[in-house]
N, C-alpha and C positions, 0 to 999 in steps of 0.2 A: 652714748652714756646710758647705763644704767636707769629707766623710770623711777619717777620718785613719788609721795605719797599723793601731793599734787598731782602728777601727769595720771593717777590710776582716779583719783576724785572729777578730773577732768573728762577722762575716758566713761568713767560710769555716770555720769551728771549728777550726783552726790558731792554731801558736803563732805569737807577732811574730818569732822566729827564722825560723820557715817560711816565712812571710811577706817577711823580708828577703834570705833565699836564693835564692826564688822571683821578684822583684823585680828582683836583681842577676843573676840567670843563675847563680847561682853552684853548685857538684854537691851530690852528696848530699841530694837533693828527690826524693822517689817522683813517678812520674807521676799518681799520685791528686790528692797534696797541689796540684800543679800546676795542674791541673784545676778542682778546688774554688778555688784563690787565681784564677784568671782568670776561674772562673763569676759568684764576686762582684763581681769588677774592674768587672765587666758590669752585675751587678744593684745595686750601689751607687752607681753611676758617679763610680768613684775614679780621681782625675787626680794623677800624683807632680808634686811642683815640680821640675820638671827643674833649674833655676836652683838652687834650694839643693843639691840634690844633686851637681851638676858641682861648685858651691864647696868642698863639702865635702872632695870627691875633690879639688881642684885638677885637673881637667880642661880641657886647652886645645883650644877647635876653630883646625885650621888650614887656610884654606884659602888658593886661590891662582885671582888672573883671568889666562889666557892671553891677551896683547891685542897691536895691530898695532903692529911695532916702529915704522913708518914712520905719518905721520899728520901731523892739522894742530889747529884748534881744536876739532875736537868729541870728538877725544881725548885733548886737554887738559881737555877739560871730565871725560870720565869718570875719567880719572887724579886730579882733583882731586875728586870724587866717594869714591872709593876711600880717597884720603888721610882726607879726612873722615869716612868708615865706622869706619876704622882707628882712627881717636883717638875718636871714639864709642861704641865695641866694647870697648877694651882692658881696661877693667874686666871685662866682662862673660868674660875669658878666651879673647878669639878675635883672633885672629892672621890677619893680611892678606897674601898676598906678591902683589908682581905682576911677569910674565914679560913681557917685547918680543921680540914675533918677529917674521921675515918670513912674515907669516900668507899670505901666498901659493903659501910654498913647502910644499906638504903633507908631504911628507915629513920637513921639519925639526919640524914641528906634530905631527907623529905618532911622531915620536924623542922630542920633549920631553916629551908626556904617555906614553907610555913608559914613562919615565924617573921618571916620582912611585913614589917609594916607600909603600905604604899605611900603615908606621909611620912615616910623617912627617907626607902628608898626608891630611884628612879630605873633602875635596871639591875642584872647580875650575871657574870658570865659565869656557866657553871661546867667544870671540868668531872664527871663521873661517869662511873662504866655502868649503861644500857640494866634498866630495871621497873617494873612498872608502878613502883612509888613513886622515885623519882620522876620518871616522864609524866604519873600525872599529877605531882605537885610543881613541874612546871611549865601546863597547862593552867594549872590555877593560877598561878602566876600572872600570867595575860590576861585571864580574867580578870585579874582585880589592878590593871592597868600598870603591872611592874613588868618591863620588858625583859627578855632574856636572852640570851646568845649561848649555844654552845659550845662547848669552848675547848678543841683539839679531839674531844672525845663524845662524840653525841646518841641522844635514844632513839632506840628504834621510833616509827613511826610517828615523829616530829620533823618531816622533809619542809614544811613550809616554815617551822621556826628559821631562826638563822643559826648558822656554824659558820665557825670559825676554825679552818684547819687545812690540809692537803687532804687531796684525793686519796683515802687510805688501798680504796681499791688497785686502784693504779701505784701508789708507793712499793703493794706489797706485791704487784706483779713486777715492778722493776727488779725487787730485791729475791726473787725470784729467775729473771732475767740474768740477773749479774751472778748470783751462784749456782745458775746451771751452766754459763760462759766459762767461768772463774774454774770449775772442778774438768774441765777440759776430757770429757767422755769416761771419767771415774765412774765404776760402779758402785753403790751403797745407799747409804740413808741419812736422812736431813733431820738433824735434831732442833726443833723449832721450841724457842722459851720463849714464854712472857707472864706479866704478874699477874693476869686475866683476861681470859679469853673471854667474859662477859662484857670487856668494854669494847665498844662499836669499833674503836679504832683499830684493835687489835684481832676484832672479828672480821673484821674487812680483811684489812692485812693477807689474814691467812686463806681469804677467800682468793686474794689476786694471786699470794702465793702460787697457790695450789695446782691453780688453773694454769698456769704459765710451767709451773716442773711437768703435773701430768703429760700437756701437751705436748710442750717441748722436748722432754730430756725422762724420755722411759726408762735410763738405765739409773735414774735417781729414784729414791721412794722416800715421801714425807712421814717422818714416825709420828703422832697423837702429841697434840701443843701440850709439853711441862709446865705448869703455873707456878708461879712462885711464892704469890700473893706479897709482895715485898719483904716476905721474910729470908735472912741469910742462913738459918740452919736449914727450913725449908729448902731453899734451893740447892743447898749444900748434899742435900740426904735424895733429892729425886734425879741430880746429875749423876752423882756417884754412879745410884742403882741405872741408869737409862746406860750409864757409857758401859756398865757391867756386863749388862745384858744385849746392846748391840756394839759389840768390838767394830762392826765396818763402818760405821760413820763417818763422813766425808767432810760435812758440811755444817754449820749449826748458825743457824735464824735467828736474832733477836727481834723481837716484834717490838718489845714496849722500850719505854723512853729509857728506860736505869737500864744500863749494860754492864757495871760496874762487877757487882754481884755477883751474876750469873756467871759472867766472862771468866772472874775469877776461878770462879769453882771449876769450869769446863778447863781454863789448865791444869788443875791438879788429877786433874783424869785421863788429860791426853793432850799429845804434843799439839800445840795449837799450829806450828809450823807445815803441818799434816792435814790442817782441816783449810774449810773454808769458810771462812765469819762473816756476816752481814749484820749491822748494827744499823741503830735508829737513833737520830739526833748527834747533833754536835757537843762536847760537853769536855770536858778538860780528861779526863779518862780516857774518851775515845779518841780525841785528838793523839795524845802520845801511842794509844795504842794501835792506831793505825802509823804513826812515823816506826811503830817496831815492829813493822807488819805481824803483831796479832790479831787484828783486823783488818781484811782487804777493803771493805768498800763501807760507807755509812749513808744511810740515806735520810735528810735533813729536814727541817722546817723551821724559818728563824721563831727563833721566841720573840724575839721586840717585836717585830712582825706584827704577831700572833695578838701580842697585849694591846699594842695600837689597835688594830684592826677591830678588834673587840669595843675597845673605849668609842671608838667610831662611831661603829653602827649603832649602841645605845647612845651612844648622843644622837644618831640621825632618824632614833627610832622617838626620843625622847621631843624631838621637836616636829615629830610626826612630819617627817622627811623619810624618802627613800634613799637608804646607802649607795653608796657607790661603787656597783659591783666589781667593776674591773677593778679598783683599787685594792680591795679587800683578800682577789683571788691570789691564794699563796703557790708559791712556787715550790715543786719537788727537786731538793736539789743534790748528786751524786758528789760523794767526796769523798775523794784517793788521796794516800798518800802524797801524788805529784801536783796536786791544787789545791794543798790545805793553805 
């Protein structure tokens, strides 16, 4: 059986008052009594139910996901993830908010977290592409004891924060892997899109890319990543001119999560029957468009996954607990036509 507040009062030769002083932080506790209550902590391996306790208290965790005001199905899919959390959680005394922003614009991204008050909120998972307002408004963060998690898309030199995501590096050498297999010793060039190549994720990506066509497959060459920035006439007008100007193209990369868009535009400029497509994320577009093979391969990350995972570790951050890394690590997962 589990110790109880007794067996750890027992083990430290303190009273259950000291014990629950000691417990709650709360004063009037010698630094002896302290001592001996956390030597036992140690030597019993006494674990509190944090869950009965929060109830007791009526303790609400509140956190909140910063996410891109602007978007298409794959953040539909996490907003509909989130909702789900939400009404999953609600018993449990945790509270969801989520923000829209123009996650491109850093500065508005670095006003908004800012702007969390620590008596309101308890953590924030925050989904933006790599900038140095953001990463150090959320460093300030931690300073002022609101936890954060990255969230699919992380800053540079924030390794000890926590993310939440796949391996981009490895994603993007897979997807790398699979369209130099896929184009079966073609010679030509790789047209690689995504909305920005300033977000970490997408900057990985084309790091593992890269590294995997150079090595592997010399009679490919990767052209300079098309941005899209989620705009559709944008992408509209840089596919055009890109397929204009290189007729041999073989192959075309999607990095970021919206494949919808771009995809589109890439057939109206050439047979997509002719190329070879690699897409990111599962999503109702890609699903059919892989059953009509205009896209051969997708490579995934669940979104419920992803929101759990998040809600986790701010809770496990929030009770000043270590998460539970194996739990948390997400899987990169291949999806063809024949195991959708």
């Amino acid at each position: 059986m589990r110790p109880t507040t007794k067996d750890l009062a027992r083990a430290a030769g303190v009273s259950l008052a000291t014990v629950d002083r000691v417990l709650n932080e709360r004063p009037n506790v010698s630094d002896r009594s302290v001592r001996k209550v956390h030597d036992a902590i140690e030597r019993i391996g006494f674990e509190r139910n944090l869950a009965a306790v929060n109830l007791a208290r009526s303790r609400t965790y509140r956190f909140h996901f910063v996410l891109p005001e602007r978007g298409d199905q794959y953040l539909a899919e996490l907003l509909a993830e989130v909702d789900a959390a939400c009404a999953t959680l609600k018993s449990d005394l945790v509270e969801v908010n989520v923000i829209r922003l123009d996650i491109e614009d850093p500065h508005a991204v670095a006003n908004q977290l800012s702007s969390l008050n620590p008596g309101e909120v308890d953590g924030v998972a925050v989904m933006a592409p790599e900038s140095p307002q953001v990463r150090d408004a959320v460093m300030r963060l931690n300073e002022r004891d609101i936890h954060v998690v990255q969230f699919l898309s992380g800053q540079a030199n924030l390794g000890h924060h926590d993310f939440v995501g796949i391996d981009n590096v490895a994603a993007g050498a897979t997807a790398g892997r699979l369209v130099g297999r896929f184009s079966s010793g073609r010679h030509g060039r790789i047209a690689v899109i995504t909305e920005t190549i300033q977000s970490q994720d997408s900057l990985k990506r084309r790091l593992g890319f890269d590294r995997v066509i150079n090595q592997g497959f010399p009679a490919l060459q990767c052209l300079p990543t098309l941005e899209t920035h989620g705009d559709a006439g944008r992408a509209e007008r840089i596919i055009r001119q890109t397929f204009a100007n290189y007729p041999d193209i073989v192959a075309v990369y999607i990095m970021s999560s919206e494949a919808r868009v771009p995809l589109e535009a890439v057939s109206r400029y050439a047979a997509l029957g002719n190329l070879v497509v690699v897409a990111h994320e599962r999503t109702p577009f890609n699903e059919q468009a892989l059953r009509d093979e205009r896209i051969d391969a997708i490579i995934a990350q669940n979104p419920g996954h992803a929101v759990r995972s998040a809600l986790r570790i701010l809770r496990a951050r929030a009770d000043k607990r270590q998460p539970f890394a194996a739990q948390e690590k997400m899987r990169i997962e291949i999806l063809l036509a024949e195991n959708l």
